[in-house]
DRENKOLPA-566604 format. One record per residue (C-alpha): x, z, y; chain. Coordinates in Angstrom, 3 decimals. Example, Ala and Ser with C-alpha at 12.3 -4.5 7.8 and 13.67 -1.06 7.14 Angstrom:
xx = 12.300&zz = 7.800&yy = -4.500&chain = A
xx = 13.670&zz = 7.140&yy = -1.060&chain = A
% end
This chain:
xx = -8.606&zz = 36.199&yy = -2.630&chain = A
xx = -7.782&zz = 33.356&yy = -5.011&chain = A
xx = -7.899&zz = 29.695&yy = -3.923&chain = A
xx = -8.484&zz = 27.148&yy = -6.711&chain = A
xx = -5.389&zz = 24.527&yy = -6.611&chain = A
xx = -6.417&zz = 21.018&yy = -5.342&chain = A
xx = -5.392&zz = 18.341&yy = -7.449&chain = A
xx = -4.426&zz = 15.572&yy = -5.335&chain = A
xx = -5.570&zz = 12.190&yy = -6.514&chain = A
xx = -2.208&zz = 9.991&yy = -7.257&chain = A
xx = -2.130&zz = 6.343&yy = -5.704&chain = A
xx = 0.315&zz = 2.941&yy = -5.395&chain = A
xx = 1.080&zz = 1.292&yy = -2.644&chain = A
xx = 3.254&zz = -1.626&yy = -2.460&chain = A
xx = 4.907&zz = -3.572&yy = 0.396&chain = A
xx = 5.249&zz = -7.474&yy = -1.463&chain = A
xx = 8.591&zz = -8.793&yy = 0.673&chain = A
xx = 9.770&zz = -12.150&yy = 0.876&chain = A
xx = 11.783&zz = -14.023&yy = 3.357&chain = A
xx = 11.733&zz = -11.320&yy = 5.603&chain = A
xx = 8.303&zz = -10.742&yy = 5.671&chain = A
xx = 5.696&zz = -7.910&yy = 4.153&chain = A
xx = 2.303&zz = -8.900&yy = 2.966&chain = A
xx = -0.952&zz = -7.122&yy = 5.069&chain = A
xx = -4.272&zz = -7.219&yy = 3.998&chain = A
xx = -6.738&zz = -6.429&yy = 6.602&chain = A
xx = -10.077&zz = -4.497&yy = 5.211&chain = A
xx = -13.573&zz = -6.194&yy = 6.271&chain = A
xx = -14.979&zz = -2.735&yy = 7.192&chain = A
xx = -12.496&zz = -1.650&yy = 9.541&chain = A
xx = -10.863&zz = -4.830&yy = 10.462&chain = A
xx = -7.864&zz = -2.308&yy = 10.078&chain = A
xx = -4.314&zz = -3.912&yy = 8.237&chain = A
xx = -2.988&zz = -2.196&yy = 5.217&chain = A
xx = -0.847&zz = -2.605&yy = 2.151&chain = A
xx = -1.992&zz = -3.866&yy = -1.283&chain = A
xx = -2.397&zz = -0.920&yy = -3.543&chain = A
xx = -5.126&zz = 1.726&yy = -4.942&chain = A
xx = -5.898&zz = 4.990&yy = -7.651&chain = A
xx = -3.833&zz = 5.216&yy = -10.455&chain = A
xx = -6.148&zz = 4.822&yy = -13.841&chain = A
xx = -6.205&zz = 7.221&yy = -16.303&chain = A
xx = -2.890&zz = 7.161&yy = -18.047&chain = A
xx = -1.992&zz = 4.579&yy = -16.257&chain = A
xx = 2.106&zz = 4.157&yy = -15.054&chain = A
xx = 3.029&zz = 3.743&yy = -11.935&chain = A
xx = 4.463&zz = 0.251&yy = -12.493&chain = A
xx = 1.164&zz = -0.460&yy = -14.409&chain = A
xx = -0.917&zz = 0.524&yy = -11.154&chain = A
xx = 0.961&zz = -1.306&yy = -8.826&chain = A
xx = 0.988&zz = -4.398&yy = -11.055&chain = A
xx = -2.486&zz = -4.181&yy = -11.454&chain = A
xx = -3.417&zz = -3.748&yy = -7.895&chain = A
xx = -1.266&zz = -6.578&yy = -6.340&chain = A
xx = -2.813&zz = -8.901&yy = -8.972&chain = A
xx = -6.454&zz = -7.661&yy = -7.759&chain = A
xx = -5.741&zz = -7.688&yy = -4.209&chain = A
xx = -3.783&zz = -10.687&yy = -3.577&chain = A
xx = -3.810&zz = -12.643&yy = -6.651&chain = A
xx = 0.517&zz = -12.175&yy = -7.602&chain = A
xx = 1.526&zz = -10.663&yy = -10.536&chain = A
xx = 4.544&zz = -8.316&yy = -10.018&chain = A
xx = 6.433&zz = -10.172&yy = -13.374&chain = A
xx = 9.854&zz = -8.798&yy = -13.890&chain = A
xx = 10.055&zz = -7.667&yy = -9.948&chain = A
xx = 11.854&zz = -4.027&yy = -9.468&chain = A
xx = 9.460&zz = -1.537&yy = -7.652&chain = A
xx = 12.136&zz = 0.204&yy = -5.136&chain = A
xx = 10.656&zz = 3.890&yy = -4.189&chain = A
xx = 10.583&zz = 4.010&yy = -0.126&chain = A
xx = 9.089&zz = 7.545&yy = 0.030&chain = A
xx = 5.816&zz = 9.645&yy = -0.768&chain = A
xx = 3.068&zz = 10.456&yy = 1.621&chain = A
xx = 0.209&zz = 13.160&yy = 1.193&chain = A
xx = -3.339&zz = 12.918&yy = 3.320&chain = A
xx = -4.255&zz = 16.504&yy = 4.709&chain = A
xx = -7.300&zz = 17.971&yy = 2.647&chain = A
xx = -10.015&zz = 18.311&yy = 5.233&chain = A
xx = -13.085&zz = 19.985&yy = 3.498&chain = A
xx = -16.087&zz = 17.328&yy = 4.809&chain = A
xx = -17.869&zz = 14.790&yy = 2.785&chain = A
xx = -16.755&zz = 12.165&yy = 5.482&chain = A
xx = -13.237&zz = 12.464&yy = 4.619&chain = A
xx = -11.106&zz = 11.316&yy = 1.692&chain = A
xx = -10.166&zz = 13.435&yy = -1.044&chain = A
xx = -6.418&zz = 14.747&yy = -1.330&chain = A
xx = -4.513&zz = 12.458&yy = -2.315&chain = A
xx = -0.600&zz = 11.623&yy = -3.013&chain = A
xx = 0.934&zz = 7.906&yy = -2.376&chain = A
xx = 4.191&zz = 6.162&yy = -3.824&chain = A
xx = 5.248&zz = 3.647&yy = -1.417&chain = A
xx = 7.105&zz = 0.956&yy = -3.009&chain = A
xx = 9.388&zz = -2.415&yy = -1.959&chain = A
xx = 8.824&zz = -5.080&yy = -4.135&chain = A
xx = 10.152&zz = -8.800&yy = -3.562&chain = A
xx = 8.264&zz = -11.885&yy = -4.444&chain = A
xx = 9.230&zz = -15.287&yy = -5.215&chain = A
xx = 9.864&zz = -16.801&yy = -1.919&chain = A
xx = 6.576&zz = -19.556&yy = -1.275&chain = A
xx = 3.962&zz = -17.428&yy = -3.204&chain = A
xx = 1.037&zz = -17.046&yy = -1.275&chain = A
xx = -1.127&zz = -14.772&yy = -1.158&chain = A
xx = -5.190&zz = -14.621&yy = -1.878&chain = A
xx = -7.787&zz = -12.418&yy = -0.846&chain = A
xx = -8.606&zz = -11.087&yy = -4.294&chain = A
xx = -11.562&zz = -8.619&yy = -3.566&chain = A
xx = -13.407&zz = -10.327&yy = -0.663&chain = A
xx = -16.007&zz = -7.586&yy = -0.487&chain = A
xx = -12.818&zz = -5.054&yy = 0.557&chain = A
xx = -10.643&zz = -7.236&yy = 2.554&chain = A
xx = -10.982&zz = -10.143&yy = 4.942&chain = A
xx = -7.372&zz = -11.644&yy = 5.417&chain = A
xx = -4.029&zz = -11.666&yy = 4.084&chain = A
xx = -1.018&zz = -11.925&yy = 6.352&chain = A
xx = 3.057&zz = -12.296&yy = 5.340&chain = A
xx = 4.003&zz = -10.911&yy = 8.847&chain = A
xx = 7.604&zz = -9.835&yy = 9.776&chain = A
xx = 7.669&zz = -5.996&yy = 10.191&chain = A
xx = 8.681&zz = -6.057&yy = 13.738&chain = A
xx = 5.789&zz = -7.853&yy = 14.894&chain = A
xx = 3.784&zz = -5.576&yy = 13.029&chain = A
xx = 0.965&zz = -3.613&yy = 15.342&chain = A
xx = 1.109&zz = -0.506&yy = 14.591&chain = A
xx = -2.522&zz = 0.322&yy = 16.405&chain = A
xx = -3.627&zz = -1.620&yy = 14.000&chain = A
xx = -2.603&zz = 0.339&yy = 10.686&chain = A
xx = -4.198&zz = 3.577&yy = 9.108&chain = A
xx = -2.617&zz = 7.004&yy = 8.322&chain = A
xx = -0.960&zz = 5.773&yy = 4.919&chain = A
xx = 0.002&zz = 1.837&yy = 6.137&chain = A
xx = 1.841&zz = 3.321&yy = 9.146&chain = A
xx = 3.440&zz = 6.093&yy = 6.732&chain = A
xx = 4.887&zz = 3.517&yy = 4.869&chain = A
xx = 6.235&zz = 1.186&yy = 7.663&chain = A
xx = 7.850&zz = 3.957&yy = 9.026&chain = A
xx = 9.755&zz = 4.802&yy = 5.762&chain = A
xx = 10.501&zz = 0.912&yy = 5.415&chain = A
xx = 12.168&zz = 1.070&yy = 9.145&chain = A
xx = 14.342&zz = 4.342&yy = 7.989&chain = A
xx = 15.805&zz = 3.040&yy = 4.798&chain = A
xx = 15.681&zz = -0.946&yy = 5.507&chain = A
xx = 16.256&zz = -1.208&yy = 9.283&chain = A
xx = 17.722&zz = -4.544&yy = 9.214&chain = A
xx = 14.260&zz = -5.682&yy = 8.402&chain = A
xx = 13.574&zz = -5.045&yy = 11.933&chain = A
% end
């Protein structure tokens, strides 16, 4: 018995830091909190995808900012048209200028945008990928907490 492979759909997402705080955006569907980011494009980098999706999200451009690699994350495949495809995410630490504030870019997806300091972060609050990533920023940045 063969099994096809499944190609897992590759996607950004970043955690914008300044001052000690990460920026949340909460989705209007879910009311759930998550981190700016999205689908890679095409041939599209990974810089250019993050860059891209914090501009459409929240309004900042990434600029000359380094993107620092906290970790990957894969969804489980589940074969039912109610759940998301596979997919693979790059979680990334990226600082912005301290004062920039932050929009809600695509009002039809999200609702609010929140700096909030990690450790008053909710974590009922967060989906399978958000809480991925604030784990991984916990491990390798503790002192954030």
């Amino acid at each position: 018995m063969t099994t096809e492979p499944i190609y897992k759909i590759p996607c950004v997402s970043l955690l914008p830091f300044r001052m000690g705080e990460v920026l949340m955006l909460r989705k209007r569907e879910t009311k759930r909190w998550e981190f700016p980011g999205g689908k890679q494009e095409g041939y599209e980098t990974t810089r250019g995808c993050a860059a891209r999706e914090l501009l459409e999200e929240t309004g900042i451009e990434l600029g000359d900012s380094s993107l620092h690699l906290l970790g990957t994350w894969e969804n489980e495949f589940r074969r039912s048209p109610r759940r998301l495809p596979p997919y693979i995410c790059q979680f990334y630490l990226t600082r912005v200028r301290d004062g920039q504030e932050a929009i809600v870019g695509e009002p039809d997806k999200f609702d609010g945008a929140e700096w909030v300091r990690p450790e008053l972060i909710v974590t009922s609050t967060l989906q399978g990928p958000a809480l991925a990533a604030l784990e991984m920023l916990e491990q390798k940045h503790p002192y954030m907490f």
